[in-house]
Biotite code that builds the C-alpha atoms (Angstrom):
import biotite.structure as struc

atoms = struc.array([
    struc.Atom([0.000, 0.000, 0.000], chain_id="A", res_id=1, res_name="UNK", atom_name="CA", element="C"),
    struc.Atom([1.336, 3.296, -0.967], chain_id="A", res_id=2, res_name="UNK", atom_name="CA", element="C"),
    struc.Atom([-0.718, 6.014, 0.834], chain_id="A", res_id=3, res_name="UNK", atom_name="CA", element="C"),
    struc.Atom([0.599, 9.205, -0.721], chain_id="A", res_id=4, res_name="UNK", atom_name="CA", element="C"),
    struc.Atom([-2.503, 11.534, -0.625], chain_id="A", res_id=5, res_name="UNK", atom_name="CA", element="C"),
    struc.Atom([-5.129, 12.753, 1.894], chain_id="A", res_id=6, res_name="UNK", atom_name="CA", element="C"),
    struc.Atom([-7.986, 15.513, 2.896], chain_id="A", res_id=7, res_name="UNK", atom_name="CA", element="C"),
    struc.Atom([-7.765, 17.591, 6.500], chain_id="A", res_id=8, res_name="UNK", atom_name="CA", element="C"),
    struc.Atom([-11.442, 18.368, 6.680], chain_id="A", res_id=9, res_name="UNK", atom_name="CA", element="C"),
    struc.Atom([-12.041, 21.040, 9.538], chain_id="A", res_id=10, res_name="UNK", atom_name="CA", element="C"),
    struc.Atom([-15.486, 21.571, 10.666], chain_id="A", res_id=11, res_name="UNK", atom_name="CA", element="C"),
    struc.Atom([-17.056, 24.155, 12.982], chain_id="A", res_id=12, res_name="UNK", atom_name="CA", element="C"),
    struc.Atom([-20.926, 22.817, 14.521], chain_id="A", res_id=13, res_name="UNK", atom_name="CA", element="C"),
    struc.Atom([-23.021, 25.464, 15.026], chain_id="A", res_id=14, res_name="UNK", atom_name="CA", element="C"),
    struc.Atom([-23.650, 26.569, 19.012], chain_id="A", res_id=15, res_name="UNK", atom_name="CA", element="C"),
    struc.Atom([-25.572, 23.643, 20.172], chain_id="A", res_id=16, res_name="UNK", atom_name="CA", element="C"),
    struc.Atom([-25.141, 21.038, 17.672], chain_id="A", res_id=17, res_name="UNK", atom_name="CA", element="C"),
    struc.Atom([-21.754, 19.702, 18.259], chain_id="A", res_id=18, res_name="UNK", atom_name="CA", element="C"),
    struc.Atom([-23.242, 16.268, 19.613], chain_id="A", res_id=19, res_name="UNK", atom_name="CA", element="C"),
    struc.Atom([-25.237, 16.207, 16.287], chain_id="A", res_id=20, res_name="UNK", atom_name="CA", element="C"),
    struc.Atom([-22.493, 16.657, 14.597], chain_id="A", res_id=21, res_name="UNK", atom_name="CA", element="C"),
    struc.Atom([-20.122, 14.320, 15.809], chain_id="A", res_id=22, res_name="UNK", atom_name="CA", element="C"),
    struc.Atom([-23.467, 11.717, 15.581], chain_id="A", res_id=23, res_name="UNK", atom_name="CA", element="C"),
    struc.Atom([-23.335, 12.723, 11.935], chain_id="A", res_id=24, res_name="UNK", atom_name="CA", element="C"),
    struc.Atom([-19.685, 11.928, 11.730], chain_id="A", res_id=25, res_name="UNK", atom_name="CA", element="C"),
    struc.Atom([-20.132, 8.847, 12.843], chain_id="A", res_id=26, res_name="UNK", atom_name="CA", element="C"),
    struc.Atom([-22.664, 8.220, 10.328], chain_id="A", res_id=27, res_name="UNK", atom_name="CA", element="C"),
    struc.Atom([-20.405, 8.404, 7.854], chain_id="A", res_id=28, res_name="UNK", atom_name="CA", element="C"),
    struc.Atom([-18.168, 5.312, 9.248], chain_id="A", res_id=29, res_name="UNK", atom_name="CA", element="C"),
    struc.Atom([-20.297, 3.268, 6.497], chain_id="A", res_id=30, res_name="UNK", atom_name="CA", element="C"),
    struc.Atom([-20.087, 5.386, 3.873], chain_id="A", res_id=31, res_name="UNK", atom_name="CA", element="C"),
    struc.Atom([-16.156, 5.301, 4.041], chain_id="A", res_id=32, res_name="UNK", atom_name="CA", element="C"),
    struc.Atom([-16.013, 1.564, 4.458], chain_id="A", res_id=33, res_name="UNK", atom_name="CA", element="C"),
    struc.Atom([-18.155, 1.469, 1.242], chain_id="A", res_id=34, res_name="UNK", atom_name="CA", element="C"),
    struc.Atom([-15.274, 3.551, -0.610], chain_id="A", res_id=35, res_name="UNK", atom_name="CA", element="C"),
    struc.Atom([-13.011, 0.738, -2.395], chain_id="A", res_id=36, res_name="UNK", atom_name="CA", element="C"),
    struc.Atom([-10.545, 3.480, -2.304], chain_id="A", res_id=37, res_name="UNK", atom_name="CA", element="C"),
    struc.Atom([-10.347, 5.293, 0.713], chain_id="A", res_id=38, res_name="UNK", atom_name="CA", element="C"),
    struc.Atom([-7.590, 3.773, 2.656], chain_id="A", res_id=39, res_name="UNK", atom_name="CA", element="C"),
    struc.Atom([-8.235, 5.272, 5.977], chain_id="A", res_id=40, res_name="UNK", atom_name="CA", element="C"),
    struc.Atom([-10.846, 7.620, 7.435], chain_id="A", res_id=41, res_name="UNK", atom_name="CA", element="C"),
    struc.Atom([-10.421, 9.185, 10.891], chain_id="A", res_id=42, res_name="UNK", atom_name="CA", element="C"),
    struc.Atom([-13.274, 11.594, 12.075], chain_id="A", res_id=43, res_name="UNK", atom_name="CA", element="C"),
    struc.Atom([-12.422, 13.221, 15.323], chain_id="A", res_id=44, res_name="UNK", atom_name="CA", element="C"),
    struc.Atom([-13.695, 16.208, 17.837], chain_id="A", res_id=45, res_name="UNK", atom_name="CA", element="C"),
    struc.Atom([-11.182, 18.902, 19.081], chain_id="A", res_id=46, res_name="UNK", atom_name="CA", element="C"),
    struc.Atom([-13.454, 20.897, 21.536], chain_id="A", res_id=47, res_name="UNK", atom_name="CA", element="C"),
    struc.Atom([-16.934, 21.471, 22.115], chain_id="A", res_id=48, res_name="UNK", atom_name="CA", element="C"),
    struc.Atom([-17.476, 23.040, 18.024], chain_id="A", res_id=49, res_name="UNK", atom_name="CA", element="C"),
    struc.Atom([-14.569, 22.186, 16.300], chain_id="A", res_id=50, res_name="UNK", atom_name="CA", element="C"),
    struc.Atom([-14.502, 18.758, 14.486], chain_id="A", res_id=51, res_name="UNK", atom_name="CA", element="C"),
    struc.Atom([-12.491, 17.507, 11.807], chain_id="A", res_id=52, res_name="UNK", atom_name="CA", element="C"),
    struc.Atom([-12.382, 14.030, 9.570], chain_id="A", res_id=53, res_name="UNK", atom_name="CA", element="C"),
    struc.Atom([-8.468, 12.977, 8.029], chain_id="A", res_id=54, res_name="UNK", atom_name="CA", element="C"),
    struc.Atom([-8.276, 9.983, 5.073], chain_id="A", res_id=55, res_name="UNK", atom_name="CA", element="C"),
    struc.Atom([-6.232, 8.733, 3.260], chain_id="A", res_id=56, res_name="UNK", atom_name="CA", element="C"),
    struc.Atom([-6.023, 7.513, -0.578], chain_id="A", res_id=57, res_name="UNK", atom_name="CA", element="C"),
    struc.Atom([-3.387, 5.875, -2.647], chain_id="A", res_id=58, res_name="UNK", atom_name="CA", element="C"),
    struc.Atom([-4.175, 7.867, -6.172], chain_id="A", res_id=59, res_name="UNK", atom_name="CA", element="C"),
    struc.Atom([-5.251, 11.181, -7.165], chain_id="A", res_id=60, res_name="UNK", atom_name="CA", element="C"),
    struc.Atom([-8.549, 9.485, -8.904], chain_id="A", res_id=61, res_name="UNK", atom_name="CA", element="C"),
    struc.Atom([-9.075, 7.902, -5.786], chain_id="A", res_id=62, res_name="UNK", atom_name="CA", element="C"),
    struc.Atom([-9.125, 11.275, -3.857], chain_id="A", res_id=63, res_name="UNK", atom_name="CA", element="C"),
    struc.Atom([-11.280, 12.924, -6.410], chain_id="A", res_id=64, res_name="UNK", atom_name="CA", element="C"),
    struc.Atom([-14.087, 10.224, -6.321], chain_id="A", res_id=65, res_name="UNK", atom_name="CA", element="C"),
    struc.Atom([-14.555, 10.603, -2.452], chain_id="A", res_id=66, res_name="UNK", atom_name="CA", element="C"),
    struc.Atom([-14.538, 14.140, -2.670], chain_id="A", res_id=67, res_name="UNK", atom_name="CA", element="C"),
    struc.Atom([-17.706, 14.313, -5.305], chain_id="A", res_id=68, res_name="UNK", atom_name="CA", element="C"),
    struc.Atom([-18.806, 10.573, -3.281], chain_id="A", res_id=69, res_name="UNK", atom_name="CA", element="C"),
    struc.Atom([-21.346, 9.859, -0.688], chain_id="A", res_id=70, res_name="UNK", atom_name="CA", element="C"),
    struc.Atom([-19.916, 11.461, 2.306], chain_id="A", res_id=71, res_name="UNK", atom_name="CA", element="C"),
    struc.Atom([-19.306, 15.090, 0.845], chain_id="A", res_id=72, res_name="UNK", atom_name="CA", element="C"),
    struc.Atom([-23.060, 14.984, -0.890], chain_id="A", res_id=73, res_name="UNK", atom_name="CA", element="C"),
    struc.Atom([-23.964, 14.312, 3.124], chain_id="A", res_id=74, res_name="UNK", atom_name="CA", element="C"),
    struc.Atom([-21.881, 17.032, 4.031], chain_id="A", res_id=75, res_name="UNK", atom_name="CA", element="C"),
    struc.Atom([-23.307, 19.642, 2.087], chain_id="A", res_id=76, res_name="UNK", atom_name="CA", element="C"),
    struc.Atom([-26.969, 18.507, 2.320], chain_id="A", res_id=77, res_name="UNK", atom_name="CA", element="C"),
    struc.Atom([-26.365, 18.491, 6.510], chain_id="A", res_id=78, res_name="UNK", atom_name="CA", element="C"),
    struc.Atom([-24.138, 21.957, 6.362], chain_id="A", res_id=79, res_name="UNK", atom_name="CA", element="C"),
    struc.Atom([-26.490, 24.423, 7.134], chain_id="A", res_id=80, res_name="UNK", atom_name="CA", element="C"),
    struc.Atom([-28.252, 23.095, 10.091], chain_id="A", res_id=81, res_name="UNK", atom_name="CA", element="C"),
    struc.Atom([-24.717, 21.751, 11.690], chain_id="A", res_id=82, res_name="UNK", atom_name="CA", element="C"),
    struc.Atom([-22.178, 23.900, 10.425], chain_id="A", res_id=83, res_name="UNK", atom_name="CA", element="C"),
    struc.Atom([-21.648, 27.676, 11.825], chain_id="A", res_id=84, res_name="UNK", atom_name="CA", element="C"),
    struc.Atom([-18.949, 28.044, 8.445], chain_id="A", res_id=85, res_name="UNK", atom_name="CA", element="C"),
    struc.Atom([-18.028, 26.271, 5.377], chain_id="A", res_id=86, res_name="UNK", atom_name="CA", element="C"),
    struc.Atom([-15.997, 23.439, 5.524], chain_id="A", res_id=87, res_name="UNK", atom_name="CA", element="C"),
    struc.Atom([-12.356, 23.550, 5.206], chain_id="A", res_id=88, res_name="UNK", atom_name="CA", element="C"),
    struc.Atom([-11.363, 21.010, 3.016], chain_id="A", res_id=89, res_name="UNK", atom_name="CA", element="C"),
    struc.Atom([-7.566, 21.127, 2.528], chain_id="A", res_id=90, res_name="UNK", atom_name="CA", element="C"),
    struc.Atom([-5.936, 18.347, 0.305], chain_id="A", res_id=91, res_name="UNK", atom_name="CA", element="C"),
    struc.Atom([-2.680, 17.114, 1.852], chain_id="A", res_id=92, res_name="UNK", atom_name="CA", element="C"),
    struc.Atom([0.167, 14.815, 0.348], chain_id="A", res_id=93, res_name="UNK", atom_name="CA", element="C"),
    struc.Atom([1.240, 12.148, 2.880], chain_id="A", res_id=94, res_name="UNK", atom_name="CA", element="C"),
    struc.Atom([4.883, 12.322, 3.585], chain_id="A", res_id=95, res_name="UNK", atom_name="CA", element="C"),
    struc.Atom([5.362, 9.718, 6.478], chain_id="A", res_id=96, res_name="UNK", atom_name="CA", element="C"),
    struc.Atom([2.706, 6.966, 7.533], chain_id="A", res_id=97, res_name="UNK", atom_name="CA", element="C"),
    struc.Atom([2.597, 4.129, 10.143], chain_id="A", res_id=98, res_name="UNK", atom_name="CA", element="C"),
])
Protein backbone atom coordinates (compact mmCIF):
# COMPACT_ATOMS: atom_id res chain seq x y z
CA UNK A 1 0.00 0.00 0.00
CA UNK A 2 1.34 3.30 -0.97
CA UNK A 3 -0.72 6.01 0.83
CA UNK A 4 0.60 9.20 -0.72
CA UNK A 5 -2.50 11.53 -0.62
CA UNK A 6 -5.13 12.75 1.89
CA UNK A 7 -7.99 15.51 2.90
CA UNK A 8 -7.77 17.59 6.50
CA UNK A 9 -11.44 18.37 6.68
CA UNK A 10 -12.04 21.04 9.54
CA UNK A 11 -15.49 21.57 10.67
CA UNK A 12 -17.06 24.16 12.98
CA UNK A 13 -20.93 22.82 14.52
CA UNK A 14 -23.02 25.46 15.03
CA UNK A 15 -23.65 26.57 19.01
CA UNK A 16 -25.57 23.64 20.17
CA UNK A 17 -25.14 21.04 17.67
CA UNK A 18 -21.75 19.70 18.26
CA UNK A 19 -23.24 16.27 19.61
CA UNK A 20 -25.24 16.21 16.29
CA UNK A 21 -22.49 16.66 14.60
CA UNK A 22 -20.12 14.32 15.81
CA UNK A 23 -23.47 11.72 15.58
CA UNK A 24 -23.33 12.72 11.94
CA UNK A 25 -19.69 11.93 11.73
CA UNK A 26 -20.13 8.85 12.84
CA UNK A 27 -22.66 8.22 10.33
CA UNK A 28 -20.41 8.40 7.85
CA UNK A 29 -18.17 5.31 9.25
CA UNK A 30 -20.30 3.27 6.50
CA UNK A 31 -20.09 5.39 3.87
CA UNK A 32 -16.16 5.30 4.04
CA UNK A 33 -16.01 1.56 4.46
CA UNK A 34 -18.16 1.47 1.24
CA UNK A 35 -15.27 3.55 -0.61
CA UNK A 36 -13.01 0.74 -2.40
CA UNK A 37 -10.54 3.48 -2.30
CA UNK A 38 -10.35 5.29 0.71
CA UNK A 39 -7.59 3.77 2.66
CA UNK A 40 -8.24 5.27 5.98
CA UNK A 41 -10.85 7.62 7.44
CA UNK A 42 -10.42 9.18 10.89
CA UNK A 43 -13.27 11.59 12.08
CA UNK A 44 -12.42 13.22 15.32
CA UNK A 45 -13.70 16.21 17.84
CA UNK A 46 -11.18 18.90 19.08
CA UNK A 47 -13.45 20.90 21.54
CA UNK A 48 -16.93 21.47 22.12
CA UNK A 49 -17.48 23.04 18.02
CA UNK A 50 -14.57 22.19 16.30
CA UNK A 51 -14.50 18.76 14.49
CA UNK A 52 -12.49 17.51 11.81
CA UNK A 53 -12.38 14.03 9.57
CA UNK A 54 -8.47 12.98 8.03
CA UNK A 55 -8.28 9.98 5.07
CA UNK A 56 -6.23 8.73 3.26
CA UNK A 57 -6.02 7.51 -0.58
CA UNK A 58 -3.39 5.88 -2.65
CA UNK A 59 -4.17 7.87 -6.17
CA UNK A 60 -5.25 11.18 -7.17
CA UNK A 61 -8.55 9.49 -8.90
CA UNK A 62 -9.08 7.90 -5.79
CA UNK A 63 -9.12 11.27 -3.86
CA UNK A 64 -11.28 12.92 -6.41
CA UNK A 65 -14.09 10.22 -6.32
CA UNK A 66 -14.56 10.60 -2.45
CA UNK A 67 -14.54 14.14 -2.67
CA UNK A 68 -17.71 14.31 -5.31
CA UNK A 69 -18.81 10.57 -3.28
CA UNK A 70 -21.35 9.86 -0.69
CA UNK A 71 -19.92 11.46 2.31
CA UNK A 72 -19.31 15.09 0.85
CA UNK A 73 -23.06 14.98 -0.89
CA UNK A 74 -23.96 14.31 3.12
CA UNK A 75 -21.88 17.03 4.03
CA UNK A 76 -23.31 19.64 2.09
CA UNK A 77 -26.97 18.51 2.32
CA UNK A 78 -26.37 18.49 6.51
CA UNK A 79 -24.14 21.96 6.36
CA UNK A 80 -26.49 24.42 7.13
CA UNK A 81 -28.25 23.09 10.09
CA UNK A 82 -24.72 21.75 11.69
CA UNK A 83 -22.18 23.90 10.43
CA UNK A 84 -21.65 27.68 11.82
CA UNK A 85 -18.95 28.04 8.45
CA UNK A 86 -18.03 26.27 5.38
CA UNK A 87 -16.00 23.44 5.52
CA UNK A 88 -12.36 23.55 5.21
CA UNK A 89 -11.36 21.01 3.02
CA UNK A 90 -7.57 21.13 2.53
CA UNK A 91 -5.94 18.35 0.30
CA UNK A 92 -2.68 17.11 1.85
CA UNK A 93 0.17 14.82 0.35
CA UNK A 94 1.24 12.15 2.88
CA UNK A 95 4.88 12.32 3.58
CA UNK A 96 5.36 9.72 6.48
CA UNK A 97 2.71 6.97 7.53
CA UNK A 98 2.60 4.13 10.14
Amino acid sequence: MAVRLGFLVMLEAKEGKGPELGDFLRSGRDLALAEAGTVTWYAFRVDETHYAIFDTFETEDERTAHVNGPIAQALTKAAPDLLASEPVIQPVDVIAAK
